[in-house]
Backbone as CSV, one residue per row, in Angstrom:
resi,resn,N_x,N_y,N_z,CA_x,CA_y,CA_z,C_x,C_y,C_z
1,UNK,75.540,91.806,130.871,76.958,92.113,130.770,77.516,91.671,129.426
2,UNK,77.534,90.529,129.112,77.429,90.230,127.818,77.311,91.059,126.704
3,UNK,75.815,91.276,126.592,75.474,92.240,125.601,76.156,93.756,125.561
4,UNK,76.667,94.042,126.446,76.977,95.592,126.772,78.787,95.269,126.418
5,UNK,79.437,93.741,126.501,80.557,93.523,126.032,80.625,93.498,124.641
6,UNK,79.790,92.625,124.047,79.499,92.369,122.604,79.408,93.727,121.806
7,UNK,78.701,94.726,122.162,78.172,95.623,121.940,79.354,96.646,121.940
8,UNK,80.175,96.754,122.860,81.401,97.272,122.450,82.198,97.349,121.652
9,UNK,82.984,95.678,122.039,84.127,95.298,121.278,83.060,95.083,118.957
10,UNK,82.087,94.841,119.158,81.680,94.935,117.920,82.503,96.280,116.975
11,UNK,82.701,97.043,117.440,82.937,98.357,116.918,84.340,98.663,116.358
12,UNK,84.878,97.913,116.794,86.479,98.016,117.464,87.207,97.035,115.950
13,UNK,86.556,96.491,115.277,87.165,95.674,114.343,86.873,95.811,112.940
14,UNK,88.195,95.816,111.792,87.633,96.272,110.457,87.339,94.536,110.062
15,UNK,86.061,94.890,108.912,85.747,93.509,108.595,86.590,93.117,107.392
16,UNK,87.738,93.882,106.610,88.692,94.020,105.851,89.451,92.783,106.721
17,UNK,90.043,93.592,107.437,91.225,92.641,108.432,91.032,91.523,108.842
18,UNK,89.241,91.592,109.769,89.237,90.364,110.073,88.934,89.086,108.983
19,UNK,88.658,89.550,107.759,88.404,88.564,106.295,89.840,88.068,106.429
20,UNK,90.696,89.005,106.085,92.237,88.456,105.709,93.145,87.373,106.887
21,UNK,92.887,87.979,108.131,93.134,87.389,109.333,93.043,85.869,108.946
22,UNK,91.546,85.917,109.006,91.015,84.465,108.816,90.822,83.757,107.656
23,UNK,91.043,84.184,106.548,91.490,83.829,105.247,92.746,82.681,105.357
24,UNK,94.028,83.443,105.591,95.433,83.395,105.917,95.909,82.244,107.033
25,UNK,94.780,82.512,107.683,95.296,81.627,108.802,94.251,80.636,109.497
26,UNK,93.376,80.075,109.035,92.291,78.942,109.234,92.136,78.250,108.398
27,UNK,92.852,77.510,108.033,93.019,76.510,106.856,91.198,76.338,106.153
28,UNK,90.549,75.841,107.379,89.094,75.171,107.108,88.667,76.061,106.647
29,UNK,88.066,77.552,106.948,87.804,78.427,106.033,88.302,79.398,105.259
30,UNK,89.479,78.698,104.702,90.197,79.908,104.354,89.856,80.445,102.590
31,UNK,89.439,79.098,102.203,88.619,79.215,101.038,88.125,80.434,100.677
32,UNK,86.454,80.031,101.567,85.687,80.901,101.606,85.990,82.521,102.007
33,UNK,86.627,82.565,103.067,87.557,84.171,103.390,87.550,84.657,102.352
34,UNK,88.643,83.885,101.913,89.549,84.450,100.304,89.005,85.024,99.377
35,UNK,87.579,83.955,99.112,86.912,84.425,97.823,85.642,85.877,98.286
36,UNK,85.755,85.630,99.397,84.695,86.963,100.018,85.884,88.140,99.754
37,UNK,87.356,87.826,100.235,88.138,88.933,99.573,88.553,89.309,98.384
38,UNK,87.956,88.171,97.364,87.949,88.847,96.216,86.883,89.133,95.272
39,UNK,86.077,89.291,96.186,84.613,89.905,95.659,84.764,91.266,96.361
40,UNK,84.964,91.350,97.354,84.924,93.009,97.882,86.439,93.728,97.143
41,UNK,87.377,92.659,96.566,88.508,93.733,95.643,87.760,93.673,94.465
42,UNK,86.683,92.596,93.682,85.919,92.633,92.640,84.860,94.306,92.619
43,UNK,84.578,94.305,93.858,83.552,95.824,94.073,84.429,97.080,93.617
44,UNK,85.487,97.195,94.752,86.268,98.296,94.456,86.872,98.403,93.150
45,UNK,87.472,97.511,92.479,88.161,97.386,91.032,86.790,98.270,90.584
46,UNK,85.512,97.700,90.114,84.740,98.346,89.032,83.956,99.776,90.047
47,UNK,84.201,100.232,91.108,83.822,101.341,91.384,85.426,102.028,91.454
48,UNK,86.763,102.057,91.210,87.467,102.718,90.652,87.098,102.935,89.439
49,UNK,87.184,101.906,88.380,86.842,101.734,87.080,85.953,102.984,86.586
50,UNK,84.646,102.652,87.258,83.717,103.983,86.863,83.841,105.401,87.251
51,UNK,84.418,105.266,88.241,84.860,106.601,88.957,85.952,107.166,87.241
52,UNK,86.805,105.958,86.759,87.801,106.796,86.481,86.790,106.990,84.777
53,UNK,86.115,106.729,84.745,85.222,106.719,82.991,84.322,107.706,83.156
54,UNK,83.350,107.701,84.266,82.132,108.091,84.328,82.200,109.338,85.414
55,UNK,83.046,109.743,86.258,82.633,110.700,86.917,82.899,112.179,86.530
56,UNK,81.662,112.871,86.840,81.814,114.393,85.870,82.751,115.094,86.502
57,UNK,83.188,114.921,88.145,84.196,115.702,88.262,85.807,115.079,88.254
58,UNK,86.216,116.154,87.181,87.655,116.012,86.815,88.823,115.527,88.168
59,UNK,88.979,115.952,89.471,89.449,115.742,90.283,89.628,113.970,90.406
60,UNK,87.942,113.850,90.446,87.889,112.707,91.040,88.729,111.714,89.518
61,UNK,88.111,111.690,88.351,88.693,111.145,87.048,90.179,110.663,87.166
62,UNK,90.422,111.705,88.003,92.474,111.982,88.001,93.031,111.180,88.820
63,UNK,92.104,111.003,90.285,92.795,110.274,91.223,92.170,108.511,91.203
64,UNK,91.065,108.671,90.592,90.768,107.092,90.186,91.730,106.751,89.263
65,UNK,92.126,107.138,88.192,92.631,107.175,87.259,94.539,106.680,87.592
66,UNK,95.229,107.519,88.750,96.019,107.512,89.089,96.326,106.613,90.087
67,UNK,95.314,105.861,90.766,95.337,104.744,91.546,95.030,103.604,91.154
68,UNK,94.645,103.431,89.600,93.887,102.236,89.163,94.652,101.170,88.515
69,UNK,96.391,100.949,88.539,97.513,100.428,88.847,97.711,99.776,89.861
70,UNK,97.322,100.347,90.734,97.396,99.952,92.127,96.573,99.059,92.739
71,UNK,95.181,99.102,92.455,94.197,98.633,92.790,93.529,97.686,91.792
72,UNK,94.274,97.501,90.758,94.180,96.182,89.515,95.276,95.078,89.985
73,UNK,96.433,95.505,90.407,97.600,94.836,90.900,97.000,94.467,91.917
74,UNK,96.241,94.850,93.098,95.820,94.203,94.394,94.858,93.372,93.978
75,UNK,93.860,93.425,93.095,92.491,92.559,92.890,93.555,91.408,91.780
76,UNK,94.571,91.444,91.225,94.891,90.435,90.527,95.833,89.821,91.538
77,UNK,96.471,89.630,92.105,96.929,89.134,93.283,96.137,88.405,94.409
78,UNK,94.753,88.909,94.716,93.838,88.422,95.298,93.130,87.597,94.506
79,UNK,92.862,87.385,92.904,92.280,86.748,92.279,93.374,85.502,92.314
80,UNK,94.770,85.680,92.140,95.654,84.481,91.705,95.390,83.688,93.250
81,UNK,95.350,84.492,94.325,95.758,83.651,95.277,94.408,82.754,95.564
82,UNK,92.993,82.945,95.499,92.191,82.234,95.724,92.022,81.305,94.697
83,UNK,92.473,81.323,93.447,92.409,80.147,92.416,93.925,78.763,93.143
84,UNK,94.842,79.772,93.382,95.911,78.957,94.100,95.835,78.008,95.483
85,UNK,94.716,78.670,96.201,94.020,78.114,96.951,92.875,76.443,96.687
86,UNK,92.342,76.977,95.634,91.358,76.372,95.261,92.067,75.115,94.660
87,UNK,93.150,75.094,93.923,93.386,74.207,93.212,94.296,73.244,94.298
């Protein structure tokens, strides 16, 4: 029964949310959370990045390009807050 519960509810949860969840609100690990959330905004920043340099199709160039304001502002916000943390 267990396993067939586990096995469910596994599915049911983004590991986005539950990082931040527990980042935010578990003092003891909130460290570590944090900096796992700013390694996965560290990923996305340089796969916008290349998307907006390196990809041959123009579409894609435009909308990396046009979101990469957005998604520099979120990874620098996530960078300030885990140094703010840290210190």
């Amino acid at each position: 029964m267990v396993m067939i519960f586990f096995g469910d509810a596994s599915g049911k949860y983004r590991v986005v949310d539950a990082r931040a969840t527990r980042g935010f609100d578990y003092p003891p690990r909130s460290n570590y959370f944090v900096a796992e959330l700013e390694q996965f905004e560290d990923r996305i920043l340089h796969a916008f990045q290349h998307a907006a340099q390196k990809s041959e199709d123009a579409g894609v160039r435009t909308i990396a390009q046009r979101y990469m304001p957005e998604v520099s502002r979120d990874h620098a916000q996530m960078r300030d807050l885990k140094h703010a943390k840290a210190a």
